[in-house]
C-alpha positions in Angstrom: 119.2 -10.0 59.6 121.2 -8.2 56.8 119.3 -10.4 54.1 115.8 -9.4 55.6 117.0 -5.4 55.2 118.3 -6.0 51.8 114.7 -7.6 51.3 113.2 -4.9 52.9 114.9 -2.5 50.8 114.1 -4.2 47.4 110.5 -4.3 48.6 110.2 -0.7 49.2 112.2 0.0 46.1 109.6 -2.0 43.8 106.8 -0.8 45.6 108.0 3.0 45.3 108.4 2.3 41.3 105.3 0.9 40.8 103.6 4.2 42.7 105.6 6.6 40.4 104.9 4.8 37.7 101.1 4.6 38.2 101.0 8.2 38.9 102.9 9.1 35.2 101.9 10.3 32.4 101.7 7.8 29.9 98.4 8.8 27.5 98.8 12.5 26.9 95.3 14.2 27.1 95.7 16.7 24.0 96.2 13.5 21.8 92.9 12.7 19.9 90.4 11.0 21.6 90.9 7.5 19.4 94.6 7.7 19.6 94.5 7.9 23.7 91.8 5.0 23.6 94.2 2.9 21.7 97.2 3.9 23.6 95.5 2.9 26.2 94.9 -0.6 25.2 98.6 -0.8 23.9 100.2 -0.2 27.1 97.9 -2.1 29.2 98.6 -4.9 27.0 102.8 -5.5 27.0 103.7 -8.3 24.9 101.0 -7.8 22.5 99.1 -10.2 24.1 95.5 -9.2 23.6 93.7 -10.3 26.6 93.7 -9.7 30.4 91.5 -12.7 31.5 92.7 -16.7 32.4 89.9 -17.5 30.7 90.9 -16.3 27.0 94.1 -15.0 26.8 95.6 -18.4 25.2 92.7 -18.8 22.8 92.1 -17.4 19.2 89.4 -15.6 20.0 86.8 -13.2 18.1 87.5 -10.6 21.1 91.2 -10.4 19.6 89.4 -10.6 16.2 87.2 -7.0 17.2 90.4 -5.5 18.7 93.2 -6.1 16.4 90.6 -4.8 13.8 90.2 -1.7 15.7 93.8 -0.9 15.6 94.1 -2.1 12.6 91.9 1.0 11.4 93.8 3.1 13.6 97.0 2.5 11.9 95.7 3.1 8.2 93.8 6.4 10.0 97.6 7.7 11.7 99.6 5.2 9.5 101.7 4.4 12.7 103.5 1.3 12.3 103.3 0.8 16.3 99.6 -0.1 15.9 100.5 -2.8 12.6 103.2 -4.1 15.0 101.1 -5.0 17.7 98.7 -6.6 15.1 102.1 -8.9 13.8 103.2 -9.5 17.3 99.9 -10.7 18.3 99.1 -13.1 15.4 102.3 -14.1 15.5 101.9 -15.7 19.2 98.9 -18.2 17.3 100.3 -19.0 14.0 103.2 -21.3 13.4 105.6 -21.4 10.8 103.3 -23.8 8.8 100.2 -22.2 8.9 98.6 -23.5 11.6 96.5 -22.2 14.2 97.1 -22.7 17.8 94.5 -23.7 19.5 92.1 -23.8 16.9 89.7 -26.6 16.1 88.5 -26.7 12.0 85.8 -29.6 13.2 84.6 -27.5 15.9 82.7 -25.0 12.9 82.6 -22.2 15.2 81.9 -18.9 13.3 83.2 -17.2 16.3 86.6 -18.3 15.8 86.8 -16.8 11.8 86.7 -13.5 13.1 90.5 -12.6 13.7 90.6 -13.4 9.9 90.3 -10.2 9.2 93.5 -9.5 10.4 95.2 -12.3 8.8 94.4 -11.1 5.5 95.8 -7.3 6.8 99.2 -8.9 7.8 99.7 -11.0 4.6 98.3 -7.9 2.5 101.1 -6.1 4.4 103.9 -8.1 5.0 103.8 -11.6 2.4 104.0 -14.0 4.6 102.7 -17.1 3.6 101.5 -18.2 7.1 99.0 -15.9 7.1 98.0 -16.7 4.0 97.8 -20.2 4.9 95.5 -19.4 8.3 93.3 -17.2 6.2 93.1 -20.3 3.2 92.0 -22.6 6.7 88.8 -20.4 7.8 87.6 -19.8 4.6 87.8 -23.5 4.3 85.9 -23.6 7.4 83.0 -21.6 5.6 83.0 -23.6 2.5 81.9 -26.8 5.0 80.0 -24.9 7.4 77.2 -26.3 8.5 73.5 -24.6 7.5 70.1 -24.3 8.2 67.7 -25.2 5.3 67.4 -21.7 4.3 71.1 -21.0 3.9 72.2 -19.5 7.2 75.3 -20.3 8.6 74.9 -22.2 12.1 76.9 -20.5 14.8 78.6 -23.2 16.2 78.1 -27.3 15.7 76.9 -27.4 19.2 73.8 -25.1 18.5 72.3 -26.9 15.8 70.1 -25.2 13.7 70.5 -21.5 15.0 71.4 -18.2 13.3 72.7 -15.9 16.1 72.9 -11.9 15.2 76.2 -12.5 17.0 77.4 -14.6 14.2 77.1 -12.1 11.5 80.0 -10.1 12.2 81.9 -13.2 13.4 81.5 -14.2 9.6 80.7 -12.1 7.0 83.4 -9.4 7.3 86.3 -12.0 6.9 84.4 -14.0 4.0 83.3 -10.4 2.2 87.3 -9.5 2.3 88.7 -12.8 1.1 85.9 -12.9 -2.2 87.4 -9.5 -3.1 91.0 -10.2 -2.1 90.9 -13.8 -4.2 88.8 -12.2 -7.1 85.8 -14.0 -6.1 82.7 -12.0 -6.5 80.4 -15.4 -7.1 80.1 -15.7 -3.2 79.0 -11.7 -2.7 74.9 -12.8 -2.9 75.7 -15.6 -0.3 77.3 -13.2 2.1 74.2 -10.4 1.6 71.9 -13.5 2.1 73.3 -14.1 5.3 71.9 -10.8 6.3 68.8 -10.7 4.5 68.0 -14.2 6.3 68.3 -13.0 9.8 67.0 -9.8 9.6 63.8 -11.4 8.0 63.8 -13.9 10.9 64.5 -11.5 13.8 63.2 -8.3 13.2 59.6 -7.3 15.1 57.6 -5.5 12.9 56.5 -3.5 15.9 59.8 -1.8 17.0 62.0 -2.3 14.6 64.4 -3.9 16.8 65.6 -7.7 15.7 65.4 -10.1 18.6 69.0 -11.9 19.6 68.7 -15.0 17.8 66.6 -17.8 15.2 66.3 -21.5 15.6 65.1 -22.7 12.9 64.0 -26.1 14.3 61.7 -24.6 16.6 63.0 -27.0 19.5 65.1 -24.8 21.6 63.7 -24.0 25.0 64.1 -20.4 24.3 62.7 -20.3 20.7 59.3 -19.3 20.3 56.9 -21.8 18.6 56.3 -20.2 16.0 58.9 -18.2 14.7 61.5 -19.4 16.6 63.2 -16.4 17.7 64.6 -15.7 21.2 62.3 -13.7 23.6 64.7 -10.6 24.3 66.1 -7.7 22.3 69.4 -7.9 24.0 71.8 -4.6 23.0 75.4 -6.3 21.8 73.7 -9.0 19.7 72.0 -6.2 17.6 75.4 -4.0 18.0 77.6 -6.8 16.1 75.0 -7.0 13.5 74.8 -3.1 12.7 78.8 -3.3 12.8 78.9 -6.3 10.1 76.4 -4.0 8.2 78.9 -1.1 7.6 81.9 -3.5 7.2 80.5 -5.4 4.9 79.4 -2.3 2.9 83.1 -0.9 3.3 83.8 -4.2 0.9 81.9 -5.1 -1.4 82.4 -2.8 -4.5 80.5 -0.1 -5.4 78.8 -1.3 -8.4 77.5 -4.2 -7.1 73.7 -4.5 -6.8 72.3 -5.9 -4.0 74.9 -3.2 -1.6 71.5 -1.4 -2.0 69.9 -4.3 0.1 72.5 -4.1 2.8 71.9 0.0 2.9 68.2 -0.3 3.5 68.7 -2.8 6.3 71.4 -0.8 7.6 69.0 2.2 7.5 65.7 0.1 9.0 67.8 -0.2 11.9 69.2 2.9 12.4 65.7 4.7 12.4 64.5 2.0 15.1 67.5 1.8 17.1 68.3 5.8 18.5 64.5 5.6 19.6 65.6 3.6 22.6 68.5 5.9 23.7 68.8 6.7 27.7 66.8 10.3 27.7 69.2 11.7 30.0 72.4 9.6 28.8 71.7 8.9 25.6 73.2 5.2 26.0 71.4 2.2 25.5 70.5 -0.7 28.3 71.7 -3.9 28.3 67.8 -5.1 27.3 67.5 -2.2 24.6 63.4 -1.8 25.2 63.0 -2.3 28.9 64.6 0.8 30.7 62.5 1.5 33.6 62.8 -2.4 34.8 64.7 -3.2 37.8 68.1 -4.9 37.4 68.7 -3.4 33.8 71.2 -1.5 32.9 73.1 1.7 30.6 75.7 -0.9 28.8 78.5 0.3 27.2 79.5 -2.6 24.8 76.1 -2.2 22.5 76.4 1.9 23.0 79.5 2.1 21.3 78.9 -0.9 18.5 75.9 1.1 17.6 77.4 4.4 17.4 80.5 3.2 15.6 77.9 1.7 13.3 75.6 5.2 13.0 78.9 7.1 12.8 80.6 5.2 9.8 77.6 4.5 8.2 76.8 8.3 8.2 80.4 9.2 6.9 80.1 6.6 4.5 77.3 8.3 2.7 74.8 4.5 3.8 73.0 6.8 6.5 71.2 10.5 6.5 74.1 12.7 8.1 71.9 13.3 10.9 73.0 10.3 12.2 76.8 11.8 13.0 74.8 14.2 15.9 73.3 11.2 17.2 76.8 9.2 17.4 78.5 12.1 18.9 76.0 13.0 21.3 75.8 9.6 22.7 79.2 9.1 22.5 79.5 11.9 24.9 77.3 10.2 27.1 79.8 7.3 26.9 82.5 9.9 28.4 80.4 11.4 30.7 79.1 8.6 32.6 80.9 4.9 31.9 84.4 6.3 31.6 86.7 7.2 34.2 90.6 8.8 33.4 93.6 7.0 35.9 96.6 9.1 36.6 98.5 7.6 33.9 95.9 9.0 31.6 94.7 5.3 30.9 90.8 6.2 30.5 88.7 2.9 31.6 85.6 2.1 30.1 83.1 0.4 32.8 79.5 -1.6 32.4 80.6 -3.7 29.9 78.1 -7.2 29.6 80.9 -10.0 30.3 79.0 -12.4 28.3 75.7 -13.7 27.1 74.5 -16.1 25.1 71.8 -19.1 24.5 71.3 -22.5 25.6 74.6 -24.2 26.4 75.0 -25.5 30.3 74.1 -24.1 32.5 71.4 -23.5 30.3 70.7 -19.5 28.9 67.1 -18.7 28.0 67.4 -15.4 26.9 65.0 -14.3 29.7 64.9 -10.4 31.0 66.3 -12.0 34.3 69.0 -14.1 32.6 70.9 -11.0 30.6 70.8 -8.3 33.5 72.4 -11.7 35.5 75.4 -12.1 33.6 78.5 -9.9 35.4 80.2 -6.5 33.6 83.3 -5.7 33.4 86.0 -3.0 33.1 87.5 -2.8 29.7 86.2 -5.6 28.4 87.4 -6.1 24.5 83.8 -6.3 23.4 83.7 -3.0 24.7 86.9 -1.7 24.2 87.2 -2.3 20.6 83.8 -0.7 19.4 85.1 2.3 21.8 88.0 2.9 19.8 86.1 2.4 16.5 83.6 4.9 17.3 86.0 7.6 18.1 87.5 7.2 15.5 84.7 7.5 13.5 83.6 10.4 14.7 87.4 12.2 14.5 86.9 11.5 10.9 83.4 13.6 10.8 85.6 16.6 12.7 84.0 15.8 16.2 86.9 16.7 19.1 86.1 15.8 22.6 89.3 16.4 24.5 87.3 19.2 26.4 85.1 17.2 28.2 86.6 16.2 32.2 86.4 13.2 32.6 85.6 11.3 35.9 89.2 10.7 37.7 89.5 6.6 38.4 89.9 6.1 42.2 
């Protein structure tokens, strides 16, 4: 009986500590809008370990690619070393002594999994050691023997022969743009600017604007059309990584050399066909960017905040008219307004986030209306998460505050 009380008692005890803590403080609301997103992440995140889901949290991943990228910019921004450290900590759970990277699979030639380079090549910049430097030297060797379509595009992964993905663009390009510059290679800038010439050439519809989610080259795909071979969708996030690989890319190759002025007038094509599709009353995007009155689709926040991080930077950048920094901040506002929700801690939750989506694969994806609106959401979601914390910070840059605006209290 006296070990059920004591029991009891420790129950209560827990139970009571978890309530208090729940109900402090720990994001303060006059903080700048980036800093509390990142806080945020931080302290949901203990351990630096980057995801919350069984599925991925073991796995180098290009999710813990996008975020560790996003705090990454946050620490140059604030130049706190807590954000760096969590970088370190996290990297430092995937690459051993020798180099190596857990989990990991060279013969594999997934493009996804090159894009927590980026960070690699930060930590080594940063800190000199050679482990990173080893990792990085293992995915660029990965892109050296990646496989290609006939035209020069790199495939997204060995198991979908044949097919360029917008996806894949800034699973690649960003990592191999910073290691040419970082290794004093400038030969492979024209490949990287190809890659995105390529696509946009073989996904972009002439009538909007607006570049479909995907290319296979072969034609024999189920969802490839038989002609072109695109995919039959203009699906939000595929088009958001792309924009984002546009101004990060841009951010690296130097200034004088001369086909940068390609990658701008891409970057700029889209940006004039993209904020026509805006939500009228939210100014977010759907989940199926052209489609908003049909039933099942969505306001998404993954692709909303890629593409305003994209029309933000590239605006402050001097790439886009300055028109563009309205745009991001208006529909960024919409982000607050109506897919965020502040807990009591002052955690703020971003919501409608596409899970996942893709082509092909088993059970079989065939880019249909019906099969993107199917795939679940989530809360918080890196794919969102990251691009959230990007965009505000973009947008602090350009003098935009938006610690005024209540937002909805979590239940």
């Amino acid at each position: 009986m006296k070990k059920y009380f004591v029991l009891v008692i420790i129950l209560c005890t827990n139970i009571l500590s978890y309530s208090q803590e729940h109900n402090k403080l720990l994001v303060d609301k006059n903080l700048p809008m980036f800093v509390r997103l990142a806080d945020s992440f931080l302290l949901r995140h203990p351990g630096a370990v980057t995801y919350d889901s069984i599925f991925t949290e073991t796995k180098w991943n290009y999710e813990q690619g996008l975020l560790l990228e996003a705090l990454y910019q946050v620490y140059l921004y604030t130049g706190n070393e807590k954000y760096f450290q969590f970088i370190k900590d996290n990297l430092d759970q995937y690459i051993e002594e020798n180099g190596k990277i857990k989990t990991y699979k060279f013969e594999n030639f997934n493009i996804d999994l090159v894009n927590p380079g980026r960070a690699l090549l930060h930590t080594y910049s940063k800190t000199g050691i050679e482990k990173f430097k080893i990792a990085a030297d293992t995915l660029r060797k990965q892109l050296t023997y990646h496989l290609r379509t006939k035209s020069g595009g790199f495939w997204h992964k060995f198991i979908y022969p044949n097919q360029m993905w917008l996806d894949g663009l800034y699973m690649g390009q960003p990592f191999y743009a910073l290691y040419s510059k970082m290794n004093n290679q400038p030969q492979f800038y024209d490949d990287i600017v190809n890659q995105f010439v390529l696509i946009e050439r073989k996904t972009r519809d002439k009538k909007t604007g607006l570049l479909y989610h995907a290319w296979d080259e072969s034609k024999e795909q189920k969802w490839a059309d038989p002609k072109t071979g695109r995919s039959p969708n203009f699906w939000g996030r595929a088009m958001g990584w792309y924009a984002m690989a546009l101004v990060d890319v841009l951010d690296i190759l130097p200034e004088n050399y001369s086909k940068r002025v390609e990658l701008k007038k891409i970057l700029q094509r889209f940006a004039e066909a993209i904020v026509k599709y805006r939500d009228k009353k939210t100014n977010i995007w759907y989940q199926v960017v052209d489609q908003p009155d049909r039933e099942g689709n969505y306001l998404e926040a993954s692709a909303t905040s890629m593409f305003t991080y994209a029309l933000a930077k590239g605006a402050n950048k001097g790439y886009l008219n300055k028109k563009y920094l309205n745009i991001a901040k208006n529909v960024f506002e919409g982000l607050l307004k109506n897919l965020t929700k502040i807990e009591n801690t002052g955690y703020i939750n971003l919501y409608n986030i596409c899970r996942s989506a893709g082509l092909g694969g088993t059970p079989y994806r065939d880019g249909s209306f019906e099969y993107y609106i199917s795939e679940p959401r989530k809360m918080n979601d890196p794919k969102g998460y990251g691009p959230f914390i990007l965009a505000a910070l973009e947008l602090d840059k350009a003098g935009f505050k938006f610690n005024s605006i209540e937002l909805q209290k979590a239940d």
